[in-house]
Each structure stands twice: as C-alpha cells, then as structure tokens.
C-alpha positions, -999 to 999 in steps of 0.1 A, spaced: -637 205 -114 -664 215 -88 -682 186 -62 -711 188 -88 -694 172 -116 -673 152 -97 -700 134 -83 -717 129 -118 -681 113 -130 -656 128 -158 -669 160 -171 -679 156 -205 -657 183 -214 -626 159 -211 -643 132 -228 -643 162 -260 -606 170 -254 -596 131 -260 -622 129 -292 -601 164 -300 -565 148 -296 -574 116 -315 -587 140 -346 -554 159 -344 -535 126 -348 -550 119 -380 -555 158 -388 -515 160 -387 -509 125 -392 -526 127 -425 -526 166 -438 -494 179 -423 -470 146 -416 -481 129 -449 -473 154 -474 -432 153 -472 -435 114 -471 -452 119 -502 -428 142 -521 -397 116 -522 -424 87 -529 -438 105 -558 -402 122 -569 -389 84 -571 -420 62 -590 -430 94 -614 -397 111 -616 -416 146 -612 -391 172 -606 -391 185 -564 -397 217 -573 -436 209 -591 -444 184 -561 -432 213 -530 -451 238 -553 -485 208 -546 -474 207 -507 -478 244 -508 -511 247 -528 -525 219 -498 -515 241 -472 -526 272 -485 -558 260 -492 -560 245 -463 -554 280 -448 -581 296 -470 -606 276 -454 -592 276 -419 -600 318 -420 -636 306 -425 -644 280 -398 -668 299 -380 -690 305 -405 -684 269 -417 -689 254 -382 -724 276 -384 -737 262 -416 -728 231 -415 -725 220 -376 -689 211 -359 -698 178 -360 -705 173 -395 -677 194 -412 -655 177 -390 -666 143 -405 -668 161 -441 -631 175 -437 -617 140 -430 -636 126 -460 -619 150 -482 -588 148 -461 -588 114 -476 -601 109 -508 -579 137 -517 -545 119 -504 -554 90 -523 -557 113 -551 -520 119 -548 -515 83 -550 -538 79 -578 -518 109 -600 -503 100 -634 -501 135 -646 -490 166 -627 -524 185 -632 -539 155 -612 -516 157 -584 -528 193 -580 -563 187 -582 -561 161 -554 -538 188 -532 -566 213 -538 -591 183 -520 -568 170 -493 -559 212 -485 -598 216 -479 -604 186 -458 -571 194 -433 -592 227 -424 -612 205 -402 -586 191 -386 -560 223 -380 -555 242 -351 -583 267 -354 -605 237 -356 -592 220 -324 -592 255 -305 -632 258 -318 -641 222 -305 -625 227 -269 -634 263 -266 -669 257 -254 -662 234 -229 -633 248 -208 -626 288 -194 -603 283 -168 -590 249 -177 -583 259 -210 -547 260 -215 -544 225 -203 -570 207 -226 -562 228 -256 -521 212 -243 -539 181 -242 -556 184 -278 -528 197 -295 -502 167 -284 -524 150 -310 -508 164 -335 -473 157 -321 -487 124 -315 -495 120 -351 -461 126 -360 -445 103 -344 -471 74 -351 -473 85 -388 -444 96 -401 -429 61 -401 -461 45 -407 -464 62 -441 -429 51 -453 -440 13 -442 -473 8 -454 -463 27 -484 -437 2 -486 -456 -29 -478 -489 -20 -496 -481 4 -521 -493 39 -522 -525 39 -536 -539 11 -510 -517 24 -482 -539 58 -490 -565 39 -493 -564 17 -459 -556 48 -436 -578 74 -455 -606 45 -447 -596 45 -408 -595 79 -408 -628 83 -418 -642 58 -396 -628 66 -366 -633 102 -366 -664 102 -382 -675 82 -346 -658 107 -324 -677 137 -342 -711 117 -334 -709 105 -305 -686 140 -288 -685 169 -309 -721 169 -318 -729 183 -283 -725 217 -261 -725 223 -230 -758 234 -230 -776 208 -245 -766 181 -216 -769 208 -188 -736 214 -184 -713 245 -178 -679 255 -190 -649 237 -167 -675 212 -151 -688 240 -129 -724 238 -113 -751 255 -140 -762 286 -128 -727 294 -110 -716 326 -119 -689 323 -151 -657 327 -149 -642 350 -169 -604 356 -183 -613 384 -204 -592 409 -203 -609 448 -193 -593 464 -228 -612 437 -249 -643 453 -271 -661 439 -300 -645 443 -332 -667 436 -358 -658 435 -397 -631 453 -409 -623 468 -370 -607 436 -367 -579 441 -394 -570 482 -376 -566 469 -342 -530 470 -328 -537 436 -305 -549 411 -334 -522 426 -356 -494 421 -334 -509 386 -323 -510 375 -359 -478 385 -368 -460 374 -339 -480 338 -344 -467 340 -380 -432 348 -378 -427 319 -350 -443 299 -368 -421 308 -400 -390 304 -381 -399 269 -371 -415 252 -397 -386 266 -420 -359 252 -397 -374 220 -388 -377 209 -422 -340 212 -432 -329 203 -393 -324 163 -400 -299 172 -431 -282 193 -407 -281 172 -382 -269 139 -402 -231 151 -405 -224 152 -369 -249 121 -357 -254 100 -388 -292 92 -402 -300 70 -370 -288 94 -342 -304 125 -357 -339 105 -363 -337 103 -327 -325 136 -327 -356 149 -344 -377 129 -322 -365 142 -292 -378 177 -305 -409 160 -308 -405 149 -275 -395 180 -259 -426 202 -277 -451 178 -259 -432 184 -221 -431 221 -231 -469 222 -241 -481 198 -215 -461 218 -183 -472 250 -197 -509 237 -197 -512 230 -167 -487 252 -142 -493 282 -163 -515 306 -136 -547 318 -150 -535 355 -146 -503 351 -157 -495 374 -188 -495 347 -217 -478 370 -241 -445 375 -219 -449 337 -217 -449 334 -253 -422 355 -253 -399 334 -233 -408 305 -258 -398 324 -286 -369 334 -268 -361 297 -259 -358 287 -295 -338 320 -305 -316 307 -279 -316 273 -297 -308 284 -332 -277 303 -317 -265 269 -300 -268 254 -334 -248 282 -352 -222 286 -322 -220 240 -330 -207 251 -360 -222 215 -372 -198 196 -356 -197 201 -317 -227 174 -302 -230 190 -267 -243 223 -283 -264 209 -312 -279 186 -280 -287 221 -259 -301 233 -295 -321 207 -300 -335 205 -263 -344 243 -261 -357 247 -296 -382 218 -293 -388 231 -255 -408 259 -272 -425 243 -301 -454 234 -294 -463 265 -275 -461 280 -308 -492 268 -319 -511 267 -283 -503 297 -266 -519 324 -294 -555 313 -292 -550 308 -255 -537 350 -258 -565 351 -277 -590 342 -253 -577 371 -230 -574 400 -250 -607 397 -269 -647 393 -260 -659 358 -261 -679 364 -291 -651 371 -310 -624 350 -303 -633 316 -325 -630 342 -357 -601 358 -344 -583 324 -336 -594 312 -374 -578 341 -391 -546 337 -372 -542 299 -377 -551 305 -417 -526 338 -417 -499 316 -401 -505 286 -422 -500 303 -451 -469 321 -446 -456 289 -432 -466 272 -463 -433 291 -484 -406 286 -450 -393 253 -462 -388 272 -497 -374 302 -482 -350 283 -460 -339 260 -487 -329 292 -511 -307 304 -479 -288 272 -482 -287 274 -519 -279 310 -521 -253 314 -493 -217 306 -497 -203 280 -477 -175 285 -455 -145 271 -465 -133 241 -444 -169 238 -425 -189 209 -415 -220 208 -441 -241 211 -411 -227 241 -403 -253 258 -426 -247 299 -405 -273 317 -425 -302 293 -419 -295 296 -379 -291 331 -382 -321 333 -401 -340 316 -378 -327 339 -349 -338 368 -363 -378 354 -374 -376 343 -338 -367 378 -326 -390 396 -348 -417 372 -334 -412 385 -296 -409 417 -307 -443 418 -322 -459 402 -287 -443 427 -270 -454 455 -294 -490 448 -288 -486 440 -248 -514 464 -233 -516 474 -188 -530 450 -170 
C-alpha cells in the first residue's frame, strides 16, 4: 500500500476482498456444500434412488458451469453488482425448490435454478470482483477471497444437517436462502457496485497517475474469438486446472468412507476438517510469500505434486496404518486450495489484461464441468475394482492410484505449456 492510501485509511480494495469472501461463504456454503447434504436428506424422506438425485447434483453444476463460461459478457449486461445479487436470488429460490420437490422432474427443474444462480458466486466470479482492484497484491486477496469458500464449508456443512434437522427442509431452505439474499444483496450495493475508477482510486492502493504496475508476461498477445481455443498456453492451463481439479473433487468425496475404517466417524470428521484446515494455510502462505516474479506454474506444479505425494501415502497406508493416512491427509489438503487460486493468478501472467476475465471464466466453467462427473467416476473405480483379499475396506488401491495419475497428468500439462521467461 503506497503513503497515499495509507493516509486516506484501508484501501477500498480490501474492503471488496472481505464483501468477496463473505459471498464465497454462502456461494459454497449454499451451491457447492449444500448439494451432498441434500442427496441423503432427499434419498431418506422421498426414497429417490442415489443414482436420479447425483444425476440432479450434476445437472446444478454443470449448469452452473454453462453460465460461469459467460460471466463477462454477463457482468457487462447486467453490472457485477446486480447479477451478483440476481445469482444469489436464484441460488436460493432454487435450493428451496429442492426442498419443495415431490416428483423427480421438480427436483431437476429446481437444480437447473440453483446451477444458474451458483455462477455468481463461483470462482470466475470471485477472481472478476477482485481483479480490478489488486495487480501486485493479487495473489493474496484472491487467497483471502477464496478461504470463503473453505469458510463456507466448514460453517455450512453442519449447519445444513441441523437446521435441516431442527426446522425441516423446506424452512431450513427457506431461512438461509432468505439470509443469503440479504446479506449479499447489501455487500453487492454498498462494495461491488464500484471500480477503482469511479472513487479515484488505482489498482493495489497506489497514487492515481503512478505508472501501473504490470505482471504481464512479454509472450502474452490478444487472442480474440476462436484464437483463444488454438493457443498452446490456455490449453494447457485449462487442462491442467481440470485434471487437478478432477483428481480432487473425485477423491475428497469418497475420502471420509475411506477414512472411517481406521479412525471411526468422529476422528475422520476431524480428519476431513483438517484438509479443510490445511487448504486455507496452503492458500493463505502462498498468497502472500509467493514473489511477484516467481513462475506460478512451477508453483502449481509443486502443489499438484504435493497431493500426488498424498494419494501415494494413502495407498502405501494400505487403510489401516494412521501415521501415513495422517502425512496423506496433511499434504493432500496442503495443496487444495491452490487448485482453485493459483490458475487465474497464471492467468493473469501469461495473458493481456483485456483478456484474462474471459479466459479465467472459460477455465473455471471447463473445470467445473468435468469435476461435476469425478465423484461418479471415482465411485465406479470402487465398484468396478476387485478388492484385495484380507484388506482394510479403506484400502480402496485403485482410487489412490487413480488419483496419482490425474494428479500427474495435471503437472504435466503446466509444464507442457511453460514458455522462457
């Protein structure tokens, strides 16, 4: 922060990234932590089979992702601000649809609605809202911003299952689709309705009229229309962003069953929490030690290369040895967060300002949609694979290996599109 801005206080900027980390906690709380709450709440009072209610998770999130690839131009139309507070709306009404669902066709509809709204609130739309504000400081609010969504994990997660329990769903949908609405719907007014330029203000806090700061790397060039979809860097970028994300959202979801052998259902919450945990350290140290030259797709690589590390503790555990499910757990949740952060942060190096909020859209909505099928795929590799005879049911080989080898495809796809610095 330069004298200038200190002496006029907090730069506003800051003030955007808490409104930012607030909207992730409902964003995720709501759109990405409520869904799998919902699936054994619906399974048990309308006896729907799992299969039709994963194949509603899926249609959310890849609706979700649909819209996500179109931010920009939605952000344009519509204003930040107010799509923001529309998204939430949605977010909402359509969860309480899935409370509201006596017939499968309903449940779908409503997934379509609460898909749409979570576009708002996803990781392209955080990136967009900070992006504006921060050059320099970047990595450390967009940390910031994301931990929201962490943040909402934790907080919602368990609140779910108890208002749920306490209120019943419909009114539990009801009474935090309502807070939702409210509180974000005051955070887009009163932050993300401004820019920088309409108060007078410049990127980081820095004194208007400064020269800008730039992070951009010398290979960057516009890439407009379909130039976008030949070039080696976004290619690479996208798929490396997609097969981490794969591997982790595939793993995660079948890592408390895993778990629950060797610790029992308490221990391995607290297991699963600690991942939680450990993604918000590794997000919040990179943030702000990470140097503003340093090559952020070797970084990204050692991340990936972290959790590939991790899924081979948990194979080598065998499901029954603590010490190495403990390292597993510490180093694949060391690098999980980073997995959403650190790609529209490579982002803003390796292409021209003008084109990174599209580029950072398309990657977020190409990542949520293949993640959208991981639980699925992961769950066939359990079904599908023999067991071994005389193992732990934790034990579980294939998914680990499976895992491994996402995780390794992922750095090998950052590394395929690394270019001289």
């Amino acid at each position: 922060m330069s004298s200038s801005s200190a002496s006029r206080g907090t730069f506003f900027g800051w003030w955007v990234t808490a409104g930012a980390f607030v909207l992730a906690v409902f964003g995720w709380g709501l759109g990405f932590y409520g869904p799998p709450v919902f699936l054994g709440v619906l399974h048990e009072t309308r006896g729907w089979p799992l299969g039709l209610i994963s194949a509603a998770i899926t249609l959310h999130y890849l609706v979700g992702a649909a819209l996500a690839a179109r931010l920009p131009s939605l952000h344009a139309r519509f204003g930040l601000a107010r799509f923001t507070q529309m998204g939430v709306l949605a977010l909402s009404l359509g969860l309480i649809g899935w409370a509201l669902a006596a017939e499968p066709w309903q449940l779908f509809i409503a997934a379509a609605v609460s898909g749409a709204g979570w576009s708002a609130s996803s990781a392209a739309a955080i990136n967009a809202i900070i992006a504006p504000w921060f050059v320099r400081a970047r990595p450390a609010a967009l940390g910031m911003a994301y931990n929201g969504g962490s943040v909402g994990g934790i907080l919602f997660s368990p609140l779910w299952v108890a208002t749920i329990s306490f209120l019943g769903f419909p009114l539990a949908a009801a009474a935090i689709g309502l807070t939702a609405v409210v509180t974000v719907g005051v955070i887009s007014a009163t932050l993300f309705a401004r820019t920088p330029e309409q108060i007078g203000l410049a990127p980081d806090g820095d004194a208007v009229g400064k020269a800008a700061v730039s992070v951009t790397s010398p290979h960057a060039r516009l890439l407009p229309g379909a130039l976008l979809w030949r070039d080696r860097t976004f290619l690479t970028l996208t798929a490396g962003m997609a097969l981490g994300l794969f591997a982790q959202l595939g793993l995660i979801t079948h890592l408390f069953s895993l778990l629950l052998p060797a610790f029992g259902a308490q221990r391995a919450g607290f297991a699963m929490a600690f991942v939680t945990v450990m993604a918000v350290a590794g997000r919040t140290l990179l943030g702000w030690l990470m140097p503003i030259g340093a090559d952020r797709r070797v970084i990204s690589c050692l991340g990936y290369g972290m959790q590939l590390a991790g899924s081979l503790a948990f194979l080598a555990a065998g499901g029954t040895n603590v010490a190495l499910l403990l390292t597993g757990i510490a180093l694949f949740g060391i690098g999980f967060g980073n997995a959403t952060s650190l790609p529209p942060l490579i982002a803003q190096v390796e292409f021209v300002k003008e084109e990174v909020l599209r580029v950072v859209a398309l990657m977020v909505a190409i990542g949520q949609a293949t993640y959208a099928f991981a639980p699925a795929a992961f769950g066939l590799i359990r079904e599908l694979t023999p067991p071994i005879e005389g193992a732990n049911a934790g034990a579980a080989p294939w998914v680990f290996i499976a895992a491994a080898v996402f995780q390794g495809l992922a750095i090998l796809a950052m590394l395929a599109g690394r270019k001289p610095r």
